[in-house]
N, CA, C and O of each residue as an XYZ file, in Angstrom:
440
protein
N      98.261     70.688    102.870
C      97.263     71.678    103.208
C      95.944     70.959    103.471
O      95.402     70.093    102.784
N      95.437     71.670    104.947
C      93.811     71.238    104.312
C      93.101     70.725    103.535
O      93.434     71.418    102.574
N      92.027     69.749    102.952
C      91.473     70.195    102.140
C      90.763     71.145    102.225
O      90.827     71.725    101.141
N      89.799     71.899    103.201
C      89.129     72.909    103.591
C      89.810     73.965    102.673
O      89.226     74.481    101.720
N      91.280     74.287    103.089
C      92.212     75.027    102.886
C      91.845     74.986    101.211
O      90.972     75.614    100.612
N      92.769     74.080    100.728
C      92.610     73.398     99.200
C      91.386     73.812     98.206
O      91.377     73.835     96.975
N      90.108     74.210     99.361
C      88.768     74.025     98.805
C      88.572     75.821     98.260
O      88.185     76.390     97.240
N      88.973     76.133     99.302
C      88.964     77.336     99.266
C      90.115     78.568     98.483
O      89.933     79.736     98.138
N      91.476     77.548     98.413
C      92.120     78.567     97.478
C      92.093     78.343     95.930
O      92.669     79.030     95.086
N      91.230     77.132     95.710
C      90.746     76.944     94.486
C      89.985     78.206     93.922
O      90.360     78.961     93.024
N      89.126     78.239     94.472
C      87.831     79.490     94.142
C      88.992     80.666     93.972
O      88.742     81.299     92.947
N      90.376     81.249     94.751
C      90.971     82.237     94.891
C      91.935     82.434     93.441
O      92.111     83.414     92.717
N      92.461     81.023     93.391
C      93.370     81.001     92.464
C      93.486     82.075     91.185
O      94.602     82.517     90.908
N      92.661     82.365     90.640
C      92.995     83.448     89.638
C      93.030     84.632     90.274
O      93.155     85.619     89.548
N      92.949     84.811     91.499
C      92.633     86.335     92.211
C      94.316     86.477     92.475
O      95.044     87.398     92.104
N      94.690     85.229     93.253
C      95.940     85.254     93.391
C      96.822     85.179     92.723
O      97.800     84.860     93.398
N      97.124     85.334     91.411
C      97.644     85.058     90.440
C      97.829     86.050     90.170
O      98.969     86.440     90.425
N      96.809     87.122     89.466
C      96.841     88.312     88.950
C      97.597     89.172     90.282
O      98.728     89.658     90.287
N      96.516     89.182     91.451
C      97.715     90.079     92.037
C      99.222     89.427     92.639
O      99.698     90.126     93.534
N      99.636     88.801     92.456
C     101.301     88.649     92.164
C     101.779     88.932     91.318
O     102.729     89.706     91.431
N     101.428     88.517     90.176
C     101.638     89.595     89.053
C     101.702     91.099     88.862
O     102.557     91.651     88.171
N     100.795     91.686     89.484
C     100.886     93.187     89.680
C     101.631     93.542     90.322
O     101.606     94.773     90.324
N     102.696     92.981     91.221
C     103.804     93.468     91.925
C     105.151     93.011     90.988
O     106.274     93.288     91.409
N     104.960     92.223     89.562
C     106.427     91.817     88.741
C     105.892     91.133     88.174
O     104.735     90.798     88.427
N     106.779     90.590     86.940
C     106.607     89.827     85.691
C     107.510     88.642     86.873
O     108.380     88.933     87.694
N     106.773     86.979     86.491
C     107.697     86.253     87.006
C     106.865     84.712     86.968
O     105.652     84.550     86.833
N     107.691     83.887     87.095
C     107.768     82.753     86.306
C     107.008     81.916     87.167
O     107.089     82.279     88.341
N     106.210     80.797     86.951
C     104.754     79.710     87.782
C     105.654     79.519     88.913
O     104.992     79.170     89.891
N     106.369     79.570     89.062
C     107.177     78.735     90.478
C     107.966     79.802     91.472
O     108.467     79.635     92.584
N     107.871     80.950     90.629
C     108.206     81.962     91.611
C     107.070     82.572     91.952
O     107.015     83.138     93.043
N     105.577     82.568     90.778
C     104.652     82.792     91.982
C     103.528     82.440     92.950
O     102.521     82.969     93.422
N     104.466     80.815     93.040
C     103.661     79.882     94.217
C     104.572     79.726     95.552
O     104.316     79.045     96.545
N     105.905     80.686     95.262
C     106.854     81.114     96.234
C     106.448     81.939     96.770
O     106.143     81.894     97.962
N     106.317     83.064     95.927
C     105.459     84.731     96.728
C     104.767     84.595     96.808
O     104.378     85.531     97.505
N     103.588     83.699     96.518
C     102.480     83.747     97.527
C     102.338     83.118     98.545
O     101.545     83.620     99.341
N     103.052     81.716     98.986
C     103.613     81.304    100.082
C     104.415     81.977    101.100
O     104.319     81.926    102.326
N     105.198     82.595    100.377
C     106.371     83.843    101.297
C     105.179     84.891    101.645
O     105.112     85.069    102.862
N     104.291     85.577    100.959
C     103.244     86.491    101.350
C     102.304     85.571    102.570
O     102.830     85.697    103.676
N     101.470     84.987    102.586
C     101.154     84.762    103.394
C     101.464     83.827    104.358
O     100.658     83.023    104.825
N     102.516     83.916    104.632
C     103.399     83.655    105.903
C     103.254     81.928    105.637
O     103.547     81.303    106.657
N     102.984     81.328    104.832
C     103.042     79.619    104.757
C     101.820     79.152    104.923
O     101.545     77.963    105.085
N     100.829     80.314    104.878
C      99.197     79.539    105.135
C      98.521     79.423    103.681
O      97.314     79.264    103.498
N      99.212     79.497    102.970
C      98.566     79.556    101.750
C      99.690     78.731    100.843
O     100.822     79.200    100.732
N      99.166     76.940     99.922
C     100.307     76.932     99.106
C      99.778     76.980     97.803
O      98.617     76.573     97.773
N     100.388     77.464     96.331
C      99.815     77.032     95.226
C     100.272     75.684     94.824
O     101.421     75.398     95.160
N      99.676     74.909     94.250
C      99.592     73.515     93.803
C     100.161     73.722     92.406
O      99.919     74.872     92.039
N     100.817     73.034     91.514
C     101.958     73.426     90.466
C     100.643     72.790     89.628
O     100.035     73.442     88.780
N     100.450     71.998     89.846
C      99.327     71.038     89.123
C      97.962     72.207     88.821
O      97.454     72.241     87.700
N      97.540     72.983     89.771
C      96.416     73.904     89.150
C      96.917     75.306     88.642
O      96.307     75.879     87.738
N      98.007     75.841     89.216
C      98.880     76.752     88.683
C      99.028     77.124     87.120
O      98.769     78.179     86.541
N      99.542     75.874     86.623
C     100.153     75.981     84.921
C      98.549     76.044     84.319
O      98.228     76.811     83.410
N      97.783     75.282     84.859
C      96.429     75.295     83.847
C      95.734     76.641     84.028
O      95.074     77.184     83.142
N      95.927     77.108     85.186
C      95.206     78.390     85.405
C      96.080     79.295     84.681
O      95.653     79.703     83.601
N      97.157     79.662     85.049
C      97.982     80.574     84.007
C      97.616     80.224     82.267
O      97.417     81.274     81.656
N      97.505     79.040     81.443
C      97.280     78.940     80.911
C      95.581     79.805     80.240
O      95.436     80.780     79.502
N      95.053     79.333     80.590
C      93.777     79.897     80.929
C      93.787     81.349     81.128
O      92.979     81.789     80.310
N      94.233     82.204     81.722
C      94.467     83.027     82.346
C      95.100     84.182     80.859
O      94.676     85.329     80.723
N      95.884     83.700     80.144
C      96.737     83.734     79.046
C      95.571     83.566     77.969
O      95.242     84.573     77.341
N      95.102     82.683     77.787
C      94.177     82.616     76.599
C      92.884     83.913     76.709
O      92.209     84.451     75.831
N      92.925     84.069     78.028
C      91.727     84.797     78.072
C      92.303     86.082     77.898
O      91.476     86.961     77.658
N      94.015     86.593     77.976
C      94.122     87.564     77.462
C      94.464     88.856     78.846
O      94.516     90.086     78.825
N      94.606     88.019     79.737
C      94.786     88.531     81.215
C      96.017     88.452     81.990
O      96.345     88.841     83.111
N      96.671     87.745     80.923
C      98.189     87.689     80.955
C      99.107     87.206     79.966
O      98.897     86.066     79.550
N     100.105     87.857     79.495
C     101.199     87.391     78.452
C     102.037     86.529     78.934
O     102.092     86.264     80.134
N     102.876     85.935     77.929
C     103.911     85.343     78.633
C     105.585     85.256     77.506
O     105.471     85.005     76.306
N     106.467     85.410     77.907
C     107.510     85.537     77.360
C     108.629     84.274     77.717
O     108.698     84.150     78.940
N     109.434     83.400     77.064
C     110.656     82.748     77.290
C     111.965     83.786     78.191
O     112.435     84.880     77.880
N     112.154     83.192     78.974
C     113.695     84.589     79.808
C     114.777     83.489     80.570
O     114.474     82.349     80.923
N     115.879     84.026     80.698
C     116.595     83.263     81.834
C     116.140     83.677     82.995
O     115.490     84.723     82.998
N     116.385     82.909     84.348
C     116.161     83.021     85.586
C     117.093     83.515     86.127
O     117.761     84.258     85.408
N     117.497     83.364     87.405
C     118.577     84.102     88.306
C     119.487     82.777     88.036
O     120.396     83.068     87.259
N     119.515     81.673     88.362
C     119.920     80.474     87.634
C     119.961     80.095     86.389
O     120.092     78.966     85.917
N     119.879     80.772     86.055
C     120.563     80.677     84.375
C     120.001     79.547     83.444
O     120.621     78.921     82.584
N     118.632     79.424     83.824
C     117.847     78.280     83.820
C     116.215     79.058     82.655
O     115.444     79.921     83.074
N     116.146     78.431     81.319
C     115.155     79.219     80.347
C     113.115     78.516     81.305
O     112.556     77.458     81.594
N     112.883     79.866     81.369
C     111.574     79.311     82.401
C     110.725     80.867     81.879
O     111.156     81.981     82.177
N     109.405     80.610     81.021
C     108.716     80.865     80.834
C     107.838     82.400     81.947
O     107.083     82.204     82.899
N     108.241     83.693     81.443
C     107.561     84.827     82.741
C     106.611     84.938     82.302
O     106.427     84.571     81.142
N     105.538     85.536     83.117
C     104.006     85.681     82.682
C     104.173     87.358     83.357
O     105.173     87.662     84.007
N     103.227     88.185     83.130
C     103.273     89.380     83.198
C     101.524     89.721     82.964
O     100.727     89.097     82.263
N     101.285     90.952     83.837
C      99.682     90.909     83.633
C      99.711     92.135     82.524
O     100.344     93.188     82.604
N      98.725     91.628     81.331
C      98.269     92.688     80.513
C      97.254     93.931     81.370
O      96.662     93.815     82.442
N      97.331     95.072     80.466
C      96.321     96.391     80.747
C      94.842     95.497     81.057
O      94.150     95.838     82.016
N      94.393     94.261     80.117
C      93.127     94.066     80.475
C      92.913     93.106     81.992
O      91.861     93.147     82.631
N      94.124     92.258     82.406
C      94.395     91.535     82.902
C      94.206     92.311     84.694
O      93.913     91.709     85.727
N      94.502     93.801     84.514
C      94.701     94.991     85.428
C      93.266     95.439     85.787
O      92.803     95.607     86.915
N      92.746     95.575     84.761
C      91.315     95.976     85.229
C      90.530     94.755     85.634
O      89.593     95.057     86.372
N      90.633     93.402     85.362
C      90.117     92.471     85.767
C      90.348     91.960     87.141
O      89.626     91.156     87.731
N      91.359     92.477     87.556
C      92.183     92.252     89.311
C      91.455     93.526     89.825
O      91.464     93.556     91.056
N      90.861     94.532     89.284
C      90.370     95.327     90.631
C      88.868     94.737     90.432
O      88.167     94.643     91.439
N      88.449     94.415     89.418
C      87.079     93.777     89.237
C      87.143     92.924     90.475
O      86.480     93.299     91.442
N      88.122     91.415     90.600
C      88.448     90.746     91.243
C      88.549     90.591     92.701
O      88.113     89.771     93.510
N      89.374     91.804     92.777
C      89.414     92.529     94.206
C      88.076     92.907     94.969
O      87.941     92.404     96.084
N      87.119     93.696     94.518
C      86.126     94.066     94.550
C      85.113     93.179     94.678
O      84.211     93.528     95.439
N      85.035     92.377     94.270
C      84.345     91.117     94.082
C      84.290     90.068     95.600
O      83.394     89.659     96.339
N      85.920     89.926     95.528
C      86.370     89.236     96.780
C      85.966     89.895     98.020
O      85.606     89.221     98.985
N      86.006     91.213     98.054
C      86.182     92.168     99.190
C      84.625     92.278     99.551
O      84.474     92.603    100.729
N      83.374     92.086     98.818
C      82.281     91.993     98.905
C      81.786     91.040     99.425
O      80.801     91.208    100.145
N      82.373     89.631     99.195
C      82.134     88.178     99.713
C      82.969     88.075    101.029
O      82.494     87.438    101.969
N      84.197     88.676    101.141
C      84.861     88.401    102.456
C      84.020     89.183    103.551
O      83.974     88.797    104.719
N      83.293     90.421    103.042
C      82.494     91.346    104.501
C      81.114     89.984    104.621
O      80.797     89.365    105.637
N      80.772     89.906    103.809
C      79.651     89.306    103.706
C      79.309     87.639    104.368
O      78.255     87.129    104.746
N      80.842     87.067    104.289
C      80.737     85.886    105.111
C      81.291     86.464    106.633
O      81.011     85.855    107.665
N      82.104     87.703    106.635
C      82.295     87.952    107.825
C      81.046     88.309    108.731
O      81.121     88.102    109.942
N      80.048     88.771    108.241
C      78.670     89.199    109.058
C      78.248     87.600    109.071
O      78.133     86.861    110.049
N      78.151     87.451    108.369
C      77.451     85.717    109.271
C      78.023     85.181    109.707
O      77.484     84.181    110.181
N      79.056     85.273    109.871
C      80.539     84.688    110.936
C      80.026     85.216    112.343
O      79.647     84.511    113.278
N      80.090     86.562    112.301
C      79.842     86.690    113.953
C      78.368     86.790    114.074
O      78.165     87.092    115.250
N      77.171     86.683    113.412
C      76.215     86.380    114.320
C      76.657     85.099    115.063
O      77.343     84.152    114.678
N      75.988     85.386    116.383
C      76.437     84.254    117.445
C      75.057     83.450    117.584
O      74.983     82.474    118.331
């Protein structure tokens, strides 16, 4: 990826996290899949900032996490977003959605 790219889904990373989560409970590597599979391959998560952010993410109480088998029969750690974890993704959302209009107006002044 980019670094541009890189630079920028840093800042995203917990946005993206939580909402994958809000569509299923599911394990660090399935959701640097769905978010790759979601945005069509323009977006990858890095496994390396992933686990620390989930971690993080977990301490702060914005997500649980449980031991489960996989579809492979393989023991891999699900994360799942808590009730507080829910209100912090529309915070999130909101947040983002304010900065994305906002670089979009200085985008098209010409």
């Amino acid at each position: 990826m980019p670094k541009s790219q890189t630079d920028a889904l840093r800042g995203s990373l917990d946005l993206l996290i939580l909402k994958t989560l809000s569509l299923a409970p599911m394990h660090g590597w399935g959701i640097s899949q769905r978010v790759q599979q979601i945005s069509e391959g323009v977006l990858e998560v890095n496994q390396g900032s992933l686990y620390p952010a989930l971690q993080r993410l977990e301490k702060d109480g914005l997500v649980t996490s449980d031991w489960d088998t996989t579809d492979n029969n393989r023991r891999a750690r699900y994360y799942r977003l808590t009730a507080t974890g829910r209100r912090a993704l529309g915070v999130e959302l909101e947040s983002w959605r304010r900065f994305a209009a906002g670089l979009e107006a200085v985008l098209r002044v010409s």
